[in-house]
Each structure stands twice: as structure tokens, then as C-alpha cells.
C-alpha positions in Angstrom: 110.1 94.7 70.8 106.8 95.6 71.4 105.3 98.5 72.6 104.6 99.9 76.1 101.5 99.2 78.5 99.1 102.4 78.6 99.2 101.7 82.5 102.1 100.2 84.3 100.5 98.7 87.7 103.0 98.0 90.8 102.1 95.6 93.4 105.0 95.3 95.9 103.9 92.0 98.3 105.5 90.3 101.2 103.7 87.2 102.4 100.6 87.9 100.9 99.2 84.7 100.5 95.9 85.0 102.1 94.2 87.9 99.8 96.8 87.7 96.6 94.4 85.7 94.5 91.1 87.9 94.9 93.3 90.7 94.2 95.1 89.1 90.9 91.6 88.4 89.8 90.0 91.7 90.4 92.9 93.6 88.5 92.9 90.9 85.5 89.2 91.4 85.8 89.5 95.0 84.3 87.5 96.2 81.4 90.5 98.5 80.9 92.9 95.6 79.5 96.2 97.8 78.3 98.4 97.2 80.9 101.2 95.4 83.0 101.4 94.3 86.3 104.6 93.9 87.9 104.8 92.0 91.2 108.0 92.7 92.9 108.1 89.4 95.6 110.1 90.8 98.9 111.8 86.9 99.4 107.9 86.1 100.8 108.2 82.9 103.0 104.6 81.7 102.6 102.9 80.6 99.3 103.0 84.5 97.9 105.5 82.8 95.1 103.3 80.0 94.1 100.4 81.9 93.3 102.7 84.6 91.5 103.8 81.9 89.7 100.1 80.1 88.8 98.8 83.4 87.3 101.8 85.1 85.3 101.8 81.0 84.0 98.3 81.9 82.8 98.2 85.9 81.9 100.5 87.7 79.8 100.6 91.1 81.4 101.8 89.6 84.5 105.7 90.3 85.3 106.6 88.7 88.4 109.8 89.6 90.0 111.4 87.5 93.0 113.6 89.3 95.3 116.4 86.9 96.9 116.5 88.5 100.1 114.2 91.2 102.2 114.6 94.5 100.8 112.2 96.6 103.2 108.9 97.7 102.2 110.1 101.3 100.7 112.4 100.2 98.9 110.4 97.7 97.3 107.8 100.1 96.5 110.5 101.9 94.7 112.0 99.1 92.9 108.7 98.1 91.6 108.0 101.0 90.2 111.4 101.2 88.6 109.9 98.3 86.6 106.9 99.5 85.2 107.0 100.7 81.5 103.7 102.1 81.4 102.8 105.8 80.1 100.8 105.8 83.3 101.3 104.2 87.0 99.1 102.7 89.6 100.2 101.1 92.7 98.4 98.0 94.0 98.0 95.9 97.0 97.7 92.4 97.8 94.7 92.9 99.8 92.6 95.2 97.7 89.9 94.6 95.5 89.0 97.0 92.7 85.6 97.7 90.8 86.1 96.4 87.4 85.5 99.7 85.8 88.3 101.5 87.8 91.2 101.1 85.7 88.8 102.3 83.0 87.3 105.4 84.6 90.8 106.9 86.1 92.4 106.4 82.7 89.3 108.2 80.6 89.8 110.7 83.3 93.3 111.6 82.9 92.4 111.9 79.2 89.8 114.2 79.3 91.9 116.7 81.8 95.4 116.4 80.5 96.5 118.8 83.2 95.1 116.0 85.9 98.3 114.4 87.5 96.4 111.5 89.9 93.0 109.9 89.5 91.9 108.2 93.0 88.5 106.7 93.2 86.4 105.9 96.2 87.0 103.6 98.6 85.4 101.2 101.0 87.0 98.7 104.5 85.9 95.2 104.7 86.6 93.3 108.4 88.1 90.3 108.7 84.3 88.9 108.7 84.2 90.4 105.0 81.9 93.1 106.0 82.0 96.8 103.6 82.4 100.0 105.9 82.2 102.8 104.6 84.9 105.0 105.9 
């Protein structure tokens, strides 16, 4: 058996097609590499499986998990993180992008503050024309 993830990331999706990829490659894209990512499918009726599929085919840490039917979005969020093994959690999206230093610099900051329960980090909006705002 081997041994736990450091981090245990959740990414609940439902028909997430359109930004799933850019997302899978930002979080495999880490320079923090000790961790899972479990992607709990919500029976998605666009090509959401497919790419699933295509990257846990080509990355390890990848644990994709296809619902058979619509379970609601909370209680997907729940089940997925039921299925993290991690020491630590993060929840993902299928629409977010991430620096490729964050996994890095929340998990170094949980270690140097052991009373620290959440590390968040900044965060920007890009429009639909793939503008940044700054909230």
C-alpha cells in the first residue's frame, strides 16, 4: 500500500468541459508535486468524462470518480472530499487557474504556523474575453 498524498485536492465538476483542461494543467503544473487529485464527475453530459479520462490515462495522482446519476452540487462537494487521503485538503474548480507556486507556498505556510488551520492566497476574475480583474 503506499503511503498517503501530503495534500488531498477535491475538484467536484459537472459539465465542465469548456475550462477543465487549463485547470488539470495548472494543478499538474505545481512545483508542489505530493499530492492527489480526486475528480468526483456529477453524471456530466458533455465531454467533462473524456478529458477526465485523457489526463488520469497520463498522470498518476489523478483519481477520477464517475457518478451514475446527479447527486447535487453539495453533496458532491462532500463526497469528494470523502475521498481524499491527504494530511491536508484543497478544493478545486474546473474553471480556476492557479499560480504554480501555490500549492507550494500554502503548504510551507501551514508548516511554519502549525496552529494555522487554512492557507488562502490571492485571487484575480478573468471575463469571458480572458481579461484579469482584480477584484
Amino acid at each position: 500500500m503506499t503511503a498517503p498524498p501530503r495534500l488531498g485536492i477535491g475538484l467536484p465538476v459537472y459539465n465542465g468541459e469548456e475550462y477543465l483542461a487549463e485547470a488539470f494543467d495548472a494543478l499538474l503544473g505545481q512545483t508542489f508535486e505530493d499530492f492527489e487529485l480526486v475528480v468526483s464527475d456529477n453524471a456530466s453530459t458533455d465531454g467533462t468524462r473524456d478529458i477526465c479520462r485523457k489526463y488520469a490515462a497520463r498522470d498518476s495522482r489523478i483519481r477520477y470518480i464517475r457518478l451514475t446519476r446527479n447527486i447535487g452540487a453539495a453533496p458532491n462537494h462532500n463526497y469528494v472530499f470523502t475521498q481524499c487521503r491527504g494530511e491536508l485538503f484543497k478544493w478545486a474548480s474546473h474553471d480556476d487557474l492557479y499560480a504554480r507556486d501555490l500549492l507550494r507556498r500554502c503548504v510551507d505556510a501551514l508548516d511554519e504556523r502549525p496552529e494555522v488551520i487554512l492557507a488562502h492566497a490571492d485571487q484575480a476574475v478573468i471575463d469571458g474575453d480572458g481579461k484579469v480583474k482584480v477584484p
